[in-house]
matplotlib code that plots the C-alpha trace (Angstrom):
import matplotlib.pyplot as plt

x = [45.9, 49.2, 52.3, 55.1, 58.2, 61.3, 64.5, 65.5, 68.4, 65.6, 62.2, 59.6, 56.3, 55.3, 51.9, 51.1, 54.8, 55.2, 57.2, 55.0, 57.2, 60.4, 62.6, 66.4, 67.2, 64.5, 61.2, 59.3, 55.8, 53.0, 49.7, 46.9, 43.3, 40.8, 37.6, 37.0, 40.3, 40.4, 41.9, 43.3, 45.4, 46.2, 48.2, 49.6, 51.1, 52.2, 54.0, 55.9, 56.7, 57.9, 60.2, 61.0, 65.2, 66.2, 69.1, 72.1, 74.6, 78.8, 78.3, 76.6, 73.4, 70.0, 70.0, 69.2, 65.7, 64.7, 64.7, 68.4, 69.5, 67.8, 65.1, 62.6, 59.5, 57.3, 53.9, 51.4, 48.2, 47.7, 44.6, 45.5, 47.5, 44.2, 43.9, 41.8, 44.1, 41.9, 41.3, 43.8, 41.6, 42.3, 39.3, 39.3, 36.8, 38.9, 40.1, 38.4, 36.3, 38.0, 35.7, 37.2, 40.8, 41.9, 40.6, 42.9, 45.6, 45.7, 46.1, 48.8, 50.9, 49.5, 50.8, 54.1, 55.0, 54.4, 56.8, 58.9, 59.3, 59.5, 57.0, 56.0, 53.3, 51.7, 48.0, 45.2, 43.3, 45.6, 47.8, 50.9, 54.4, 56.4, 60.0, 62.7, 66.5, 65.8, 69.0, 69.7, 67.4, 65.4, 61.7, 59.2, 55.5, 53.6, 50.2, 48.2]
y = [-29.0, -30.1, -32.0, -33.1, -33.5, -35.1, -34.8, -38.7, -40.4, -43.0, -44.1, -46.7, -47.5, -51.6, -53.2, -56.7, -57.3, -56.3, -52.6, -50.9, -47.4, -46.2, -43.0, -42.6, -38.3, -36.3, -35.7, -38.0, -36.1, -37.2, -35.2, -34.4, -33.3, -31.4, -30.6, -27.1, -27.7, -27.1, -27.2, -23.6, -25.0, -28.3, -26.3, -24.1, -26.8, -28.6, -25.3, -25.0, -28.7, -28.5, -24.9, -25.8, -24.6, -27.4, -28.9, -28.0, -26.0, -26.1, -23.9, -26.4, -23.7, -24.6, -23.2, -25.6, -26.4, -30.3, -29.4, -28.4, -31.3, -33.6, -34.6, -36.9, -37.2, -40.4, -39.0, -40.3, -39.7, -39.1, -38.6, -39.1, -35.9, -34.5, -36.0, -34.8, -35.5, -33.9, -37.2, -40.2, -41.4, -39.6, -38.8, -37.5, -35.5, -32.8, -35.2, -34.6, -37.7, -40.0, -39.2, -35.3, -35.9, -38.7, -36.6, -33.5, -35.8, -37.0, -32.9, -32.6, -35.7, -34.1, -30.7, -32.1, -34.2, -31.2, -29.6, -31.9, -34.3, -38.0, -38.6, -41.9, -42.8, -44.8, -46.4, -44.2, -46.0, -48.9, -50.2, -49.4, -49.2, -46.8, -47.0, -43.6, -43.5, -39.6, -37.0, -34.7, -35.1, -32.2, -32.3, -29.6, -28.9, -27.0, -26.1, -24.2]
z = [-82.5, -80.6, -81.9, -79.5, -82.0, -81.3, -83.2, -83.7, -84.8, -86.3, -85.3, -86.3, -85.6, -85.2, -85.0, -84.3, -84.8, -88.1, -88.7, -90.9, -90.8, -90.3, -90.9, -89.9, -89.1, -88.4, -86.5, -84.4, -84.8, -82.2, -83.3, -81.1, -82.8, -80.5, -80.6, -83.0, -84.4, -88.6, -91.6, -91.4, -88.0, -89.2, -92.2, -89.7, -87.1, -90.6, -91.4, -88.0, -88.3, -91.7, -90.5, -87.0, -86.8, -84.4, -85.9, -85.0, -87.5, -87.3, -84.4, -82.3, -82.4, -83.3, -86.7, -89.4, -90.3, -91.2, -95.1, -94.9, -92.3, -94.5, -92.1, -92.5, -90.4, -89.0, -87.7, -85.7, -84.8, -80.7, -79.1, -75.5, -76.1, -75.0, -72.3, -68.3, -66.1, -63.3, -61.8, -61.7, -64.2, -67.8, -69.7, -73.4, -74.0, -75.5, -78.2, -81.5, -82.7, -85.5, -88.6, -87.6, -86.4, -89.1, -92.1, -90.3, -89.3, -93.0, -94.0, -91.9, -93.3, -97.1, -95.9, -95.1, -98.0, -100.4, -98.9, -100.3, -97.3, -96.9, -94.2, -92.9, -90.9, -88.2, -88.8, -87.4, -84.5, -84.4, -81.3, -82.2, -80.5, -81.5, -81.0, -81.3, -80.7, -79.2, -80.8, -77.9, -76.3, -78.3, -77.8, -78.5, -77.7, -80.4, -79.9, -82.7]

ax = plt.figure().add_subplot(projection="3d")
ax.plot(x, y, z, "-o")
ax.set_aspect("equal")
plt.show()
C-alpha cells in the first residue's frame, strides 16, 4: 500500500463540476492499493498517516502531529500510484483490482476517522480533479 501525503493549506476534490469534498489544514492523502496488499497494512499506513510529526512547532521543527495541529485529511483513492513505467506507456498491473482496493481504501478512511479525525473523501473510480494549496511544500511517500 502507498500514500503520497501532502501537508495543505486546503484541498478539494471536484467532479463533473460540482465540489463534492473539501478540508482547510491538513493532509492531502493519495492512496495506492496493490496487489497482496491487506487489512493488517491498510491499518498500518492509516496509523502512520494518522501519527506522521510534520507540522511544524514554535521552533519551526517538524514536531507536531495532525491531531495536535488540528489537521484534517481529504483522501483519495489512486491506482496509477502503481503504475509500469518500464515503457513510455504505463501499465497497471501492480494496482489491486476495485472489488479489493475500494473495500481497503474504505478501511483506511474508517481507520482514520476513529482516530478522531475529520476526513473527507474523493469518489472511488470517478474522474475527479483534485485541487491543493500545497503548505511548504511538505510531501511524503509512505509505503507499507
Amino acid at each position: 500500500m502507498r500514500a503520497v501525503l501532502t501537508r495543505v493549506l486546503s484541498a478539494s476534490v471536484t467532479i463533473d463540476g460540482q465540489k463534492v469534498s473539501e478540508v482547510g489544514k491538513g493532509f492531502l492523502v493519495l492512496l495506492g492499493v496493490k496487489t497482496g496488499d491487506t487489512e493488517e497494512q491498510a491499518k498500518k499506513i492509516a496509523d502512520k498517516i494518522c501519527g506522521l510529526r510534520i507540522f511544524e512547532d514554535d521552533n519551526g521543527k517538524m514536531n507536531i502531529n495532525p491531531k495536535d495541529a488540528g489537521a484534517e485529511l481529504l483522501i483519495v483513492s489512486q491506482f496509477t500510484l502503481y503504475a509500469d513505467c518500464s515503457s513510455r506507456r504505463p501499465g497497471f498491473t501492480d494496482a489491486a483490482r476495485p472489488e479489493i482496493s475500494e473495500p481497503l481504501y474504505e478501511l483506511v478512511v474508517s481507520e482514520c476517522r476513529n482516530r478522531g479525525f475529520e476526513v473527507q473523501t474523493g469518489v472511488f473510480g470517478a474522474d475527479m480533479k483534485v485541487e491543493s494549496v500545497n503548505d511548504g511544500p511538505v510531501t511524503i511517500v509512505l509505503d507499507v
